[in-house]
Every structure is written in C-alpha cells, then in structure tokens.
C-alpha positions as a LaTeX table, in Angstrom:
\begin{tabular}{lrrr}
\hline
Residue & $x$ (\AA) & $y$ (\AA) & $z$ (\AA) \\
\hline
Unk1 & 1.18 & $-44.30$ & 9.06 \\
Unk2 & 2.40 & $-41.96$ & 6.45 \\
Unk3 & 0.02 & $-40.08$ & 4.42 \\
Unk4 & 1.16 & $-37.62$ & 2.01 \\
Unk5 & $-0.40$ & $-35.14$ & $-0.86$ \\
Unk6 & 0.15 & $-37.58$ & $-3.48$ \\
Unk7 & $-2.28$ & $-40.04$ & $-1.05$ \\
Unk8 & $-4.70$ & $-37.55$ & $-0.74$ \\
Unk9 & $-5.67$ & $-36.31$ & $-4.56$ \\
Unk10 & $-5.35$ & $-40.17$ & $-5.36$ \\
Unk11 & $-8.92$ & $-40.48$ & $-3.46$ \\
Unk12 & $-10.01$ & $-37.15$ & $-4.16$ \\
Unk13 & $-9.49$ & $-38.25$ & $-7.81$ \\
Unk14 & $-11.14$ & $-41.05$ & $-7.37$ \\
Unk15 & $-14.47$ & $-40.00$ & $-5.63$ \\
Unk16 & $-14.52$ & $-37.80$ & $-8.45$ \\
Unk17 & $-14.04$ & $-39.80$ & $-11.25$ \\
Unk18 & $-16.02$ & $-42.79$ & $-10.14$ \\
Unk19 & $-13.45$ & $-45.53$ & $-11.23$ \\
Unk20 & $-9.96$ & $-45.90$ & $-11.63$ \\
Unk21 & $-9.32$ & $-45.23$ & $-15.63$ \\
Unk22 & $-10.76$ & $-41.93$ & $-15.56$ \\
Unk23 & $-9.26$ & $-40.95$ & $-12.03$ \\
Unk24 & $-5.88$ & $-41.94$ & $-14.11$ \\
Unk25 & $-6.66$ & $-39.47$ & $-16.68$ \\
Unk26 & $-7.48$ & $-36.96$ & $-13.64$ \\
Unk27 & $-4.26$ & $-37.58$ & $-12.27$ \\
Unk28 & $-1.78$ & $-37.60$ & $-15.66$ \\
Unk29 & $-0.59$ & $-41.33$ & $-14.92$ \\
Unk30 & $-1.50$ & $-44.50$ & $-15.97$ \\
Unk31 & $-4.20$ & $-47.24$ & $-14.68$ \\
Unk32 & $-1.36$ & $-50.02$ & $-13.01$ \\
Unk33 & 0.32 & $-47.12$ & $-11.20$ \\
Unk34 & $-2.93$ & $-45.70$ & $-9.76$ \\
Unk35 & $-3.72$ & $-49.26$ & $-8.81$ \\
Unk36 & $-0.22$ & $-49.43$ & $-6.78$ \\
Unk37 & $-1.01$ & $-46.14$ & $-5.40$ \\
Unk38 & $-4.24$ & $-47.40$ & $-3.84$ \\
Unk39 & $-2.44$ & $-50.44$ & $-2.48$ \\
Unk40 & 0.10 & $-48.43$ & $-1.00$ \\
Unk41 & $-2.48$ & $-46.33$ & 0.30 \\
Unk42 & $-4.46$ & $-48.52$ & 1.99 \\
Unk43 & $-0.74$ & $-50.37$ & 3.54 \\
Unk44 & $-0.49$ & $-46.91$ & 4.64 \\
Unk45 & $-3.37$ & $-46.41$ & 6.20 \\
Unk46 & $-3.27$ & $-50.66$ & 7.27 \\
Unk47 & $-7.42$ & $-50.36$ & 6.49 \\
Unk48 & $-9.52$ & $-51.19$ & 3.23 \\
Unk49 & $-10.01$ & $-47.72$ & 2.27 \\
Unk50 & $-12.75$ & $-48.69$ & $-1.17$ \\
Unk51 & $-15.75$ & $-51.05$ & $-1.08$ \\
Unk52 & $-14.66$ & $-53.98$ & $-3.10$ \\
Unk53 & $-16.46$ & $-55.15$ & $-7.00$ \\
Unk54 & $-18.67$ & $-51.94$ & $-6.75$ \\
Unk55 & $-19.68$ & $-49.79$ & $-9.50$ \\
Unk56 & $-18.74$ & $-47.01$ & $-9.46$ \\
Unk57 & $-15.92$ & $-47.85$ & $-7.40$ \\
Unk58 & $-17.04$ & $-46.67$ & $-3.91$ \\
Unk59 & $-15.22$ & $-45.00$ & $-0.87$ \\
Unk60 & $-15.44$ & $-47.25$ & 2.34 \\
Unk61 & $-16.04$ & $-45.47$ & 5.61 \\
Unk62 & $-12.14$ & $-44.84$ & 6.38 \\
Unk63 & $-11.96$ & $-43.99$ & 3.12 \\
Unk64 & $-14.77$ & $-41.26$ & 3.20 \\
Unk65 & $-12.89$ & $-40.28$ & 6.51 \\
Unk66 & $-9.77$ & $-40.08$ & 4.26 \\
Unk67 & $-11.72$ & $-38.02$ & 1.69 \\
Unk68 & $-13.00$ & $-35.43$ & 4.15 \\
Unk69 & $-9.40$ & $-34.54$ & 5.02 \\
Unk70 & $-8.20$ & $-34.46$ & 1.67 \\
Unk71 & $-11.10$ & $-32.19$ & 0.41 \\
Unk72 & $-10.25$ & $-29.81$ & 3.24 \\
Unk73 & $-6.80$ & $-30.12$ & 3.53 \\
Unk74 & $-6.20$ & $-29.44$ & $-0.69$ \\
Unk75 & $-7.53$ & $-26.32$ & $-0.99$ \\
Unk76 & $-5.28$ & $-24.75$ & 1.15 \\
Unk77 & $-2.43$ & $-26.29$ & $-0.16$ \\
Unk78 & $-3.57$ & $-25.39$ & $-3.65$ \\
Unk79 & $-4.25$ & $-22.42$ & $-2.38$ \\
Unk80 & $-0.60$ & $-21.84$ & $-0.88$ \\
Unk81 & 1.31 & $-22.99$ & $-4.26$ \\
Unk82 & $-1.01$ & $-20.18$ & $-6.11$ \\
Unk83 & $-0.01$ & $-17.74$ & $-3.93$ \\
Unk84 & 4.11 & $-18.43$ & $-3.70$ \\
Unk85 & 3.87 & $-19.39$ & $-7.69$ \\
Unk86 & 2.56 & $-15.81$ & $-8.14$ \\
Unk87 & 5.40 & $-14.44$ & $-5.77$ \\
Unk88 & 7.82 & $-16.19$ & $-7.74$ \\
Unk89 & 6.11 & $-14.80$ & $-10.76$ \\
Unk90 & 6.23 & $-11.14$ & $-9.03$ \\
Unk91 & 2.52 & $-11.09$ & $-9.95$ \\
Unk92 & 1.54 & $-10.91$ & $-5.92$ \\
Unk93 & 2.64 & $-9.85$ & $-2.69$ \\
Unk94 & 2.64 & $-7.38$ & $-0.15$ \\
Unk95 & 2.47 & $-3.53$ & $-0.40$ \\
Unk96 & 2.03 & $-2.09$ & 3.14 \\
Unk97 & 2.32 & 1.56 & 2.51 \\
Unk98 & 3.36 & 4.36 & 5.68 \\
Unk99 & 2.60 & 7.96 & 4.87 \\
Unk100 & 4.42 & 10.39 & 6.75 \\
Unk101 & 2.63 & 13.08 & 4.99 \\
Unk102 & $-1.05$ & 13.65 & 6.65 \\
Unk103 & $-2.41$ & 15.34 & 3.31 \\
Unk104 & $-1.28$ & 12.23 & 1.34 \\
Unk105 & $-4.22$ & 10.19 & 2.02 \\
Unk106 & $-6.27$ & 12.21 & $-0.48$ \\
Unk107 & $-3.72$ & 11.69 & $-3.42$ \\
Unk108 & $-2.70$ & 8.52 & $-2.41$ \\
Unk109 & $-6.50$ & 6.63 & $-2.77$ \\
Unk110 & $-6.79$ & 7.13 & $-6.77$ \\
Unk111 & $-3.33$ & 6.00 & $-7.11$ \\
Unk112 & $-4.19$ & 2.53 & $-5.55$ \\
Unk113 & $-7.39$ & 1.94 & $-7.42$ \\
Unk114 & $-5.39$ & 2.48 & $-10.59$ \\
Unk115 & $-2.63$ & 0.36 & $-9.01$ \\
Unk116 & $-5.43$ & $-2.66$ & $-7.59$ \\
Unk117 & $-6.72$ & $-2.55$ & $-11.18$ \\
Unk118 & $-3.46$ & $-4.73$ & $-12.22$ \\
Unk119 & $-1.98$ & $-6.01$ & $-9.19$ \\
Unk120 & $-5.41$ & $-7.36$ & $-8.17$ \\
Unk121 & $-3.19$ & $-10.18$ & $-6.10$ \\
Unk122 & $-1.11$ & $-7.93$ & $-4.19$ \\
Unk123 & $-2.48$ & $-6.82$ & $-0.37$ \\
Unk124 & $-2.53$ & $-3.41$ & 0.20 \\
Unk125 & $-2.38$ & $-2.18$ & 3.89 \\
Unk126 & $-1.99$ & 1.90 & 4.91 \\
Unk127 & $-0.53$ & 3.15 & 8.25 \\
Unk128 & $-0.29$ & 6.40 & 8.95 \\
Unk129 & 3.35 & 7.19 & 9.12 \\
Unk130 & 3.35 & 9.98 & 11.52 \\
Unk131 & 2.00 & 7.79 & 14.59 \\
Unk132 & 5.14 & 5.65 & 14.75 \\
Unk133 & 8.58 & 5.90 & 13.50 \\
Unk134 & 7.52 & 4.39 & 9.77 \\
Unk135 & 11.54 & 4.43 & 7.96 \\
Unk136 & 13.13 & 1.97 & 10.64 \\
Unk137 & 10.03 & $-0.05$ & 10.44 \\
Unk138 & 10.73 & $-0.39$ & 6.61 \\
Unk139 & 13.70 & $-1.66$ & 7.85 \\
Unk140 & 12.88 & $-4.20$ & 9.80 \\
Unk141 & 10.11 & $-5.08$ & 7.10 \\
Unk142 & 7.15 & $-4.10$ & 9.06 \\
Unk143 & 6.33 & $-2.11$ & 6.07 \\
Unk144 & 7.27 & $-2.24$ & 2.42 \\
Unk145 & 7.02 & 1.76 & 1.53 \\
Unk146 & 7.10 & 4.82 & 3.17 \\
Unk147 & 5.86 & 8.37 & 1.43 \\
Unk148 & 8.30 & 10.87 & 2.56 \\
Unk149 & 9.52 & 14.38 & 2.65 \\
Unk150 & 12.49 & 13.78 & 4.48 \\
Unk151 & 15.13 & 11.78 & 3.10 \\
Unk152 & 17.84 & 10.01 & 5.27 \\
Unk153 & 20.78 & 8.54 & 4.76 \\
Unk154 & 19.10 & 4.68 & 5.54 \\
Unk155 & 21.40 & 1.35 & 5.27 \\
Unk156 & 19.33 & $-0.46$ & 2.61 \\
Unk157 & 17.02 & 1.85 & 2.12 \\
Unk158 & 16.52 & 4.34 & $-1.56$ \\
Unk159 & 14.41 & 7.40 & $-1.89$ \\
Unk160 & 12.79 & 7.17 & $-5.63$ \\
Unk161 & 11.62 & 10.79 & $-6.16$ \\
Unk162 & 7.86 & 11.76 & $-7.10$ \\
Unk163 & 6.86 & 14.66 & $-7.63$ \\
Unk164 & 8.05 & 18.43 & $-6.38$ \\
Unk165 & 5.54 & 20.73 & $-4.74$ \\
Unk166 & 5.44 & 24.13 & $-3.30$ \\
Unk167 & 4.16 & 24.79 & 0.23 \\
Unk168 & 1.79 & 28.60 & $-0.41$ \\
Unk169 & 0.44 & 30.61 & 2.01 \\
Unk170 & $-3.24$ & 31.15 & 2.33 \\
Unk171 & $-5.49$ & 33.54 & 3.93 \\
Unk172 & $-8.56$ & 35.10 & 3.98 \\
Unk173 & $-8.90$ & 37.57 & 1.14 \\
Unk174 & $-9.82$ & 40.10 & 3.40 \\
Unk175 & $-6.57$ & 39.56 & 5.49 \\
Unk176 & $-4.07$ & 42.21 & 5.20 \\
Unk177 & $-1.30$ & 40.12 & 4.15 \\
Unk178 & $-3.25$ & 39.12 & 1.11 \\
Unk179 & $-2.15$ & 42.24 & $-0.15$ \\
Unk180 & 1.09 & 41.35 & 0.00 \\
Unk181 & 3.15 & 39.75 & $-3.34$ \\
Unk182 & 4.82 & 37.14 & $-0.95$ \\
Unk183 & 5.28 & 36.35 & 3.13 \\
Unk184 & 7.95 & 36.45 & 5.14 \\
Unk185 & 8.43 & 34.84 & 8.76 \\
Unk186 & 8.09 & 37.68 & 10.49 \\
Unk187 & 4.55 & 37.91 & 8.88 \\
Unk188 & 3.42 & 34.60 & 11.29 \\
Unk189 & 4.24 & 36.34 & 14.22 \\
Unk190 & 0.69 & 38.21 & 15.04 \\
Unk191 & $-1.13$ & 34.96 & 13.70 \\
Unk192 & $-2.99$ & 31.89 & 14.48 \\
Unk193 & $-1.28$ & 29.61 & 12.02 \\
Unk194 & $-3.74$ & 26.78 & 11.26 \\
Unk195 & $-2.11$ & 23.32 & 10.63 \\
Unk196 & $-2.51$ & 19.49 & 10.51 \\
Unk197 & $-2.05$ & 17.74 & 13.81 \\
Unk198 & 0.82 & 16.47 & 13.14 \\
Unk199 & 4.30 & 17.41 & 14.34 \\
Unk200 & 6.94 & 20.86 & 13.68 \\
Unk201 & 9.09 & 18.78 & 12.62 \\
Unk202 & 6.77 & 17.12 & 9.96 \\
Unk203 & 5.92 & 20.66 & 9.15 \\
Unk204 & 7.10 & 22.55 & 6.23 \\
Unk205 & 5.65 & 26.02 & 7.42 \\
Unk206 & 8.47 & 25.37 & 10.64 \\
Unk207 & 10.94 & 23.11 & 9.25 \\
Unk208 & 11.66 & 25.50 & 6.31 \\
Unk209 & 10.95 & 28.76 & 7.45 \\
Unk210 & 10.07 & 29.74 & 10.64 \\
Unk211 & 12.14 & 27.24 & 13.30 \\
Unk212 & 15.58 & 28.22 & 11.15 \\
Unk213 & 14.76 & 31.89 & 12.12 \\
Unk214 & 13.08 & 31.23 & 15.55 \\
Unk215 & 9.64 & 33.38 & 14.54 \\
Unk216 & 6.82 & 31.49 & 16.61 \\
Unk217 & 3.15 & 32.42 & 15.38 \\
Unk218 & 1.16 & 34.42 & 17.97 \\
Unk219 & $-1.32$ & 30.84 & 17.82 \\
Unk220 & $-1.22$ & 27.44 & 16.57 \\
Unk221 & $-4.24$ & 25.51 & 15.91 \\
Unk222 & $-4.37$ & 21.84 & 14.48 \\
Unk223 & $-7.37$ & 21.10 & 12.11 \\
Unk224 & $-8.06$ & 17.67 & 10.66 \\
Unk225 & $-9.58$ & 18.07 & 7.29 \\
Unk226 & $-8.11$ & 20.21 & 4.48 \\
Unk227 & $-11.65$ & 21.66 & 3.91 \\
Unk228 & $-12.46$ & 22.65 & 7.34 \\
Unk229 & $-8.90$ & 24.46 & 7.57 \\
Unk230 & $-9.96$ & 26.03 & 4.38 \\
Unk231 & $-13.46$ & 27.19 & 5.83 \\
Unk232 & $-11.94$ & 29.17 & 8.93 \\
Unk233 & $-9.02$ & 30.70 & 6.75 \\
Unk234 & $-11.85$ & 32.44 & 4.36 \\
Unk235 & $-13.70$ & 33.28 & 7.51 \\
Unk236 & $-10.32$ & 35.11 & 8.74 \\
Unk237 & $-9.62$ & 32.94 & 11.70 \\
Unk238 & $-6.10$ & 31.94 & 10.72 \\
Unk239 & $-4.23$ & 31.30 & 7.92 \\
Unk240 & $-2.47$ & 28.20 & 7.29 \\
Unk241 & 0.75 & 27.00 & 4.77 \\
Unk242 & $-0.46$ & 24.28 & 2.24 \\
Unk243 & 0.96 & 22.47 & $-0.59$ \\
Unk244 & 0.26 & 23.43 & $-3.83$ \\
Unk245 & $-1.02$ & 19.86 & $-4.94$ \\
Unk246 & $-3.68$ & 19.92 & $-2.14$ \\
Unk247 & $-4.92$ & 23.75 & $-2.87$ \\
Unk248 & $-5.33$ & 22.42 & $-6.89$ \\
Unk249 & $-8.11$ & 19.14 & $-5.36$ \\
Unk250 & $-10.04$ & 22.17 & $-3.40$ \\
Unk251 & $-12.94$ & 24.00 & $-4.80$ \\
Unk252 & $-11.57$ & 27.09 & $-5.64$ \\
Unk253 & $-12.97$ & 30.16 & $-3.97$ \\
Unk254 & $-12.82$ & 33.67 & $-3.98$ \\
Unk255 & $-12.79$ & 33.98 & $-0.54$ \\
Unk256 & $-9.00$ & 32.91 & $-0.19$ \\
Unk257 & $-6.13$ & 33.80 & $-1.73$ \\
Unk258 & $-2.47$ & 31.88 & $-1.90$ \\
Unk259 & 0.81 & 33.62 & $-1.52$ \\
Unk260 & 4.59 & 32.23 & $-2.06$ \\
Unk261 & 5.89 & 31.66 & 0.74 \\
Unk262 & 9.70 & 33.78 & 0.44 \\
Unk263 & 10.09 & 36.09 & $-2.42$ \\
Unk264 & 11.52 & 33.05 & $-4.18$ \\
Unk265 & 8.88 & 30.72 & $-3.34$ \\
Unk266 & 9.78 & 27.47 & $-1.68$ \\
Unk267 & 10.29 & 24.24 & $-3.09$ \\
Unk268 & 9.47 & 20.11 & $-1.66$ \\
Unk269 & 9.94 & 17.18 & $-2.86$ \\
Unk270 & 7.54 & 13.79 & $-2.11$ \\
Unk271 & 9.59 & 10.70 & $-2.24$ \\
Unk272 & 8.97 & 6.79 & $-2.19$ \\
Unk273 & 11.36 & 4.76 & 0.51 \\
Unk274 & 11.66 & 1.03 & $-0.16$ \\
Unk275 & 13.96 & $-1.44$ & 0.44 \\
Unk276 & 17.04 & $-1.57$ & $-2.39$ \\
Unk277 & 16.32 & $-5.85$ & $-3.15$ \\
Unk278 & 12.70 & $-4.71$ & $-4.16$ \\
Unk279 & 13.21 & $-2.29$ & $-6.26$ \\
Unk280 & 12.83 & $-4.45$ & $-9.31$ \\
Unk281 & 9.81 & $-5.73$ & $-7.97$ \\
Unk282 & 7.14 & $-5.45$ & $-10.96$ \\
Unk283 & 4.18 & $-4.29$ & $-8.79$ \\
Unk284 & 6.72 & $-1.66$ & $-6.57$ \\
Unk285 & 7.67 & $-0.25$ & $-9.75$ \\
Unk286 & 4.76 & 0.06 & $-10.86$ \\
Unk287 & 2.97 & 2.00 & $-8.04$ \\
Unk288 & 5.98 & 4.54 & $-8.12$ \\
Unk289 & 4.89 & 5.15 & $-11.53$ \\
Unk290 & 1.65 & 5.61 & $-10.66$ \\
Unk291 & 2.57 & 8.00 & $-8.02$ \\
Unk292 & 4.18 & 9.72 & $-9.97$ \\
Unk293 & 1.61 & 10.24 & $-12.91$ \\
Unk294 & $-1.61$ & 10.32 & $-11.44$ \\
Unk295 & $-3.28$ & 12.88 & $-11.45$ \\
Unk296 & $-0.98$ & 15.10 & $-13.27$ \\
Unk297 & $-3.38$ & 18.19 & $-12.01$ \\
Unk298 & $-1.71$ & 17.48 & $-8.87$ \\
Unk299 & 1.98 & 17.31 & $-9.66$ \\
Unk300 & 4.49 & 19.07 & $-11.31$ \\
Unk301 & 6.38 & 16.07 & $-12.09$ \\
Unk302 & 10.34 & 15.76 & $-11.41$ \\
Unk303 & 12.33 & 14.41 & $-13.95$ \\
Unk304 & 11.93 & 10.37 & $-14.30$ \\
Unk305 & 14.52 & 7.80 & $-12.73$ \\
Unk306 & 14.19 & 4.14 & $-13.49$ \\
Unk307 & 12.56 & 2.23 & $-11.27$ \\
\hline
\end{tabular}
C-alpha cells in the first residue's frame, strides 16, 4: 500500500465537504478526477474506504481510520511548508545570540522586543558567551551571533561594528582619587577593584590597562549586578571600571563620581560576529540595526556600514 499527501487531503476534503462536487472545489480540480482519486485510493488501500449511495457521502470505518491520520498527520506537514516557505522568504529562522559581554544583557533585552515586534517568526535563544568558547561555536553553527569586544581574524566569520564606548572609572565621592582629573594604573594598586565575574581577559580594566603594565590591584572582588557594584563603590568599598553605556541606564547619584581612565580616556568598540553567507539575511540585518540604534542614550554610535 502506498498512501501519499495527495490521498490524505482527498478524504480530509471530503469529510469536510460532505460530497464530492464541493470537496472538488476544496481541492482546485474537477469532479471525474476526484472520483479517480477515490478509486485509486481505495486500490491503494485494497478496502472500501466510503459508505456507498449515502447522503452526505459518508466515511466507512477504514476510512474514518484513514481520516484520523490525515487530520493529524496535515497539520504538521502544513505546518513544515509554512515554516521552510518563510525561510525561503527570509521572513523566519533562527537567531541564537552569545554575549561575551556580561553587561550586555541589560542593553541587549529592548533591542529584541523591538526586533520580535517584526520578526515575530524568527526563534530567539541567548547564551551567555563567556561560559563557553561562543566564536568557534558560530562556526560550527551552534550559534548564529556573537556580541563581541574582541575581534579575530575568523575563516568565515565578519565583525559588523556597533557602537564605541568608553570604559570610566568610578568611586566613591569621598575616595581620594575622586579628586583626581583622570587614573592611572598605578592608582589600582592600593585597591579592591570591584568587577563582573567574568574573566581578565574579558576585562577591559586588565586587558587595556593594567596586565600591559603588570599593576595588580591590592583586591579583586566579582559582583553580579551593576547596581549592587554601584552600592559598595558609593559606600567606599572598592571602586570598579565600567562602560560608559552602562553608567548612562544607572540612577545617577551623587554619591559616585566617574573618571577617564588615562589622561586620554580609553576607547571600545561592541561588535556583531556572524557568519559571511548570512549577512544578507533580512532579519540579521535588521537586528544589527537595531543594535546599533537603540537606545541612542546608550551609544555613541560609530559610523554606519551596510549590512
């Protein structure tokens, strides 16, 4: 026995229709060739698969057996065209994002509501990028985007730029280096430096200043939550190297005070890796708009590249 698709919306057709000229009209074809279909059908299936002279035309029971199967197996089917016609389309598919930047989370969130708001198809996953090794994963296509401060030199993989951002120091205001115009590294080396718990190396505070010169802080102390690290710096337990961005989403308080880091201040950059065949995906281009646009209070904005 060989039943196909075609077999199957023939009797879904016709339990829905209730005879044979309407279940024609259901199916886009005329009467004779839905009455060879249901011959084939039932040689197919080699059993009487409608009650005979009934009206309505009625479903015997192999053909209700028939009709249970079609009326489960359909929908998926359906289903599964939907989905590839609105890959084809570039209207879905699948944006699993790793963020190597612990901070991120916070800016990331309002840039995916904006982005779910008209890529309502496409399924959004976020991994943390700093608990596995997130760039060869995009790679290998475990992921589809990684949010980055470190660029590499990656076989099939670009780095669209974001946004730029300045790493500032921040202490208590009653800390003696808040009297100071800028820091220095030698400034660290008396104090508990209060950081994510993430990595040096995914540090800016050490990959940019303080590992080059070999200055180690008297302390370090990892702190989850922006606000908490915020709350011991103004009650002069630490101080602590954040990026600008993330100081301009805090309350401001009097109780702090920010400080370039270097008399010249330094300078980051944020960056989207994806793979180079998707980066005329519709929905990918899109979301590095995003990133880059929302919220402008955040960002100071590098100059646009085509995506």
């Amino acid at each position: 026995m060989h039943i196909d698709f075609r077999h199957l919306r023939t009797i879904r057709a016709i339990h829905q229709a209730g005879g044979l000229a309407r279940a024609a009209e259901l199916l886009h074809i005329t009467q004779s060739a839905l009455s060879h279909q249901i011959k084939g059908l039932e040689d197919q299936a080699g059993v009487e698969l409608f009650v005979r002279r009934s009206k309505p035309l009625k479903l015997s029971a192999a053909g209700l057996r028939l009709l249970r199967v079609a009326e489960k197996v359909l929908p998926e089917v359906e289903a599964l065209e939907a989905e590839f016609s609105g890959l084809r389309q570039g209207s879905a598919g699948r944006m699993h994002i790793a963020i190597e930047c612990h901070a991120c989370f916070e800016w990331l969130f309002p840039v995916l509501e904006r982005f779910r708001q008209t890529w309502a198809e496409v399924d959004i996953d976020i991994r943390p990028g700093l608990a596995f090794d997130a760039l060869p994963a995009l790679q290998k296509e475990e992921v589809d985007l990684v949010v980055s401060s470190d660029p590499e030199d990656l076989d099939g993989v670009i780095f669209q730029p974001l946004f730029d951002y300045e790493p500032l120091f921040v202490a208590s205001s009653q800390h003696v280096l808040a009297g100071k115009d800028f820091v220095e590294a030698d400034d660290f080396r008396d104090e508990t430096l209060i950081t994510y718990p993430v990595d040096r190396s995914r540090l800016d505070i050490f990959t940019e200043l303080l590992t080059p010169v070999k200055v180690e802080p008297r302390a370090v102390r990892q702190i989850e939550l922006t606000a908490v690290i915020l709350l011991l710096v103004a009650s002069n337990r630490g101080v602590a190297v954040l990026p600008d961005w993330v100081l301009r989403e805090q309350r401001t308080s009097s109780e702090y005070v920010t400080r370039p880091v270097t008399k010249t201040g330094l300078t980051k950059r944020l960056y989207a890796a994806i793979r180079e065949d998707e980066a005329d995906k519709p929905y990918m281009a899109h979301l590095i708009r995003l990133a880059r646009e929302i919220p402008v209070r955040m960002q100071r904005p590098v100059e646009r590249e085509a995506v």
